[in-house]
N, C-alpha and C positions, 0 to 999 in steps of 0.2 A: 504494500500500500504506500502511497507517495504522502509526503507531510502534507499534513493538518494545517489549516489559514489557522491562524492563533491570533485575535485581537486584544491589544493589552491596555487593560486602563484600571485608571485606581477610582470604583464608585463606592456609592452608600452601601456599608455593611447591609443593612437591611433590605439592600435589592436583590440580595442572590440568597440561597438555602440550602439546609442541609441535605443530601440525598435522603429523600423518605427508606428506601430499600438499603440505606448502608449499613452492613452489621459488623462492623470495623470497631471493635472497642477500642480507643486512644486514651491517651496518659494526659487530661486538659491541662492540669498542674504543673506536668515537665513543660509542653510547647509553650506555655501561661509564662513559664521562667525562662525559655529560649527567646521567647517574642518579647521578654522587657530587656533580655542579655544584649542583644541582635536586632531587634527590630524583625520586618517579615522582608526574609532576604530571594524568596522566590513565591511566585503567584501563585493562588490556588487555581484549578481547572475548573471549568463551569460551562454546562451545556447549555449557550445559545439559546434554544428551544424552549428551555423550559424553566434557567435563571435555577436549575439544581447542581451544586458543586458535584463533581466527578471525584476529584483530587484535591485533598486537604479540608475534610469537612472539619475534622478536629482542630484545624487552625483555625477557621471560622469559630469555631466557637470558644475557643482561647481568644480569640480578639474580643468576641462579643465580650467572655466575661470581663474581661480587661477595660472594658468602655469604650473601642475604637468606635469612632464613629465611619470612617471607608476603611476601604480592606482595597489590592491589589489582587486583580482577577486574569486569568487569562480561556479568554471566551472560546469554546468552539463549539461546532455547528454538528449535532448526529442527526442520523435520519428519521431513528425511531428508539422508541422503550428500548426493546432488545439489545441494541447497538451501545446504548446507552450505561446499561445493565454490567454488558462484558467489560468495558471501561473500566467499570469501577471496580468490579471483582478482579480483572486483570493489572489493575492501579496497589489494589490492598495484597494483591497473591508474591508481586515484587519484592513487596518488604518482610515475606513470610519465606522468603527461597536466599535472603541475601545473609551473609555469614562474614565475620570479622577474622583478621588476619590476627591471630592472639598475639605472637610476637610482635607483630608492628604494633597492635593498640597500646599494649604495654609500653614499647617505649615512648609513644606519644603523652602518653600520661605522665609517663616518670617527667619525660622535658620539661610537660607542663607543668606541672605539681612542685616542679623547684621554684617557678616566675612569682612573681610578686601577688598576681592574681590569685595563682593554682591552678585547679581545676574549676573554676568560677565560670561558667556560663556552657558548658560542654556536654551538663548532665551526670558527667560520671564524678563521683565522688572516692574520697579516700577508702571507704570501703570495698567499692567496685575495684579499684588498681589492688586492693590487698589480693582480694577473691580471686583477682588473675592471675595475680602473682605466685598464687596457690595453686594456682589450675596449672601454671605454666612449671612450676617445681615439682609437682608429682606430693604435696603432703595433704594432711589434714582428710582424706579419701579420697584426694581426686588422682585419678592412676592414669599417666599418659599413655596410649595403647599404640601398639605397634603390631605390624601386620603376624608375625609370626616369631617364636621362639626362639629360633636361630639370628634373624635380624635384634632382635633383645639386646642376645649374648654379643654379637659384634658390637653392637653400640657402647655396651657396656664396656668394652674390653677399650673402644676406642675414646671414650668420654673423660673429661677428667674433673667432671664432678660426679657426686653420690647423693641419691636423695637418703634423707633420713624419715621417717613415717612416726609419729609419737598419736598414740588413741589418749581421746581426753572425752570425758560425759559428752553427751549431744548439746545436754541444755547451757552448757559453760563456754561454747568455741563461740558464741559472739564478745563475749568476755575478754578470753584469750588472745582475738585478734585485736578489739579494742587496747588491750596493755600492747601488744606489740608492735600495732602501730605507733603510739603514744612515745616507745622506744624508740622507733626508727626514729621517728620526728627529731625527737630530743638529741639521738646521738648524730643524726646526719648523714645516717648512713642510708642506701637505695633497698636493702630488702632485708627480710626475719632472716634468712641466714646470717647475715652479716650484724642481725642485733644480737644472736646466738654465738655466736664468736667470743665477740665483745664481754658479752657474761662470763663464758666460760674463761675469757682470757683473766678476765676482772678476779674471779673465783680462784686460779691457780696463782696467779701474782698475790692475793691475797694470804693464801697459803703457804 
């Protein structure tokens, strides 16, 4: 299919609506905190026809609650219901099939999270970077998986770190991460390895 004519203009919130058929639950409060961080840095989509958003009903309505009086639309023209329909399920199915690079996230958090800012306006917070950071070291249960037994051993053989795995109650590891994080903070250093060190070194110097 050849591009879409896209008319773009910023009118009254109140001229365009939510797709009646969107069954897309959104986070209003995240995009509510994106759109006072940022402002709305791309249009929502909205069919011509019938002034029903396509794309970005939940921003729609993160502005409404915010008080905007216009919103930034970008208009197109479907033929009918149906056409309309796949749109939007084909709109919401994108963001259900898209997957993050764990290592690159991780390091774009870290960059950030040292800035004056943080991680202020991006959503992901100091919990979210621990959780990764966990994911991506293999502790706490999350087991990095690898296609087969034999690959394991090779990596193992060729790696020159070791995870370590410590079980602690279920109801206490929001706890345990909260002090660890708290550690890193404090000591400056980038992950719980490296605050476990520190301990341990502190512990045998002590001794």
């Amino acid at each position: 299919m050849a591009l879409r004519e896209i008319e773009y203009a910023n009118v009254d919130i109140n001229t365009v609506k939510p797709h009646a058929k969107n069954v897309r639950h959104g986070d209003i409060g995240a995009i509510s905190e994106s759109l006072k961080a940022h402002g709305q840095y791309k249009p929502i989509v909205v069919d011509r026809r019938t002034n029903e958003i396509l794309a970005g009903n939940h921003t729609w309505k993160a502005a409404k609650a915010l008080g905007w009086k216009q919103i930034a639309v970008g208009f197109v023209e479907t033929k009918d219901e149906e056409e309309a329909l796949r749109i939007l399920l084909a709109d919401n199915r994108t963001t259900d099939l898209s997957a993050y690079d764990d290592d690159g996230l991780a390091e774009l958090l870290k960059s950030l999270s040292g800035s004056p800012d943080g991680l202020t306006g991006t959503l992901f917070d100091g919990d979210d970077l621990d959780d990764l950071i966990f994911k991506l070291e293999g502790t706490l249960g999350f087991v990095q998986t690898v296609p087969n037994a034999r690959e394991q051993m090779d990596i193992f053989e060729l790696t020159d770190t070791r995870n370590l795995i410590f079980p602690f109650p279920k109801e206490r590891i929001e706890e345990i991460k909260m002090s660890l994080d708290k550690l890193r903070e404090s000591l400056g250093v980038d992950s719980f390895s490296d605050v476990l060190l520190y301990l341990l070194r502190e512990h045998n110097e002590g001794n």
